[in-house]
C-alpha positions in Angstrom: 91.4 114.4 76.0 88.7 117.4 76.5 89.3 120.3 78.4 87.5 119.0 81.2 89.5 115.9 81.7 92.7 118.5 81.7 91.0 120.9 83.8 90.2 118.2 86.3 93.9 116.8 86.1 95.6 120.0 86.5 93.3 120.4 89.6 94.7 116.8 90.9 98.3 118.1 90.4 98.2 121.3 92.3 95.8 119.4 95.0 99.4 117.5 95.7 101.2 119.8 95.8 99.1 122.0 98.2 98.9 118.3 100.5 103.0 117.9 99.8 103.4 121.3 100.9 101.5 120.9 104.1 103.1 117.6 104.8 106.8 119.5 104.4 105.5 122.6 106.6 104.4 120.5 109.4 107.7 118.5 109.0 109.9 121.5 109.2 107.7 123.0 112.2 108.2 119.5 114.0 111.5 118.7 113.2 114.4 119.1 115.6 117.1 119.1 112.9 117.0 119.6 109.0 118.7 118.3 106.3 118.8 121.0 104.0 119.6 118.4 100.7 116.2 116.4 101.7 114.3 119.9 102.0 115.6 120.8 99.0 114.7 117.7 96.8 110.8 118.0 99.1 110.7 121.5 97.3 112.0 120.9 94.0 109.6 117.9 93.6 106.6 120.4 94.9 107.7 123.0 92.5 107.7 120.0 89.8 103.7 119.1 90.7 103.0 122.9 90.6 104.9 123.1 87.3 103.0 120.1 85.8 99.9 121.0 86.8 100.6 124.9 85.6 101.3 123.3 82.1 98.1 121.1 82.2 95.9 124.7 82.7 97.6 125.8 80.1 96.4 122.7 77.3 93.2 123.0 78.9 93.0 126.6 77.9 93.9 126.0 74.4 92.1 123.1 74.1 89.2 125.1 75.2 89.5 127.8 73.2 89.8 125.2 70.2 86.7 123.7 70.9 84.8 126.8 71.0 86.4 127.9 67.3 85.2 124.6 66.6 81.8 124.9 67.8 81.8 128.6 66.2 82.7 126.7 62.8 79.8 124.0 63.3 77.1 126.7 63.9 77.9 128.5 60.9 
């Protein structure tokens, strides 16, 4: 997988997140009465998007920078 496709799937993860964060916000805004064990699972699995995205920059940076030694290599 290129650094792009990484790139572009680290974007998609933290895109949830951002949308499952909304969703929760307006929920908590809205809502009359909270359970406190639901919340809690809503934000662990936000924090679990954020966290896989998070990891996904991070392969795309060192795939990156691998590709560019790469391409450093070739034009020698």
């Amino acid at each position: 997988m290129s650094s792009t496709e990484q790139f572009n799937q680290a974007l998609e993860w933290l895109h949830c997140s951002r949308g499952s964060v909304q969703t929760l916000a307006d929920y908590l805004h809205e809502a009359e009465a909270i359970d406190l064990k639901d919340t809690a699972l809503a934000v662990e699995s936000v924090a679990a998007m954020i966290r896989k995205g998070a990891e996904r920059i991070s392969r795309a940076h060192s795939l990156l920078r691998w590709e560019f030694a790469e391409q450093g290599d070739l034009a020698s």
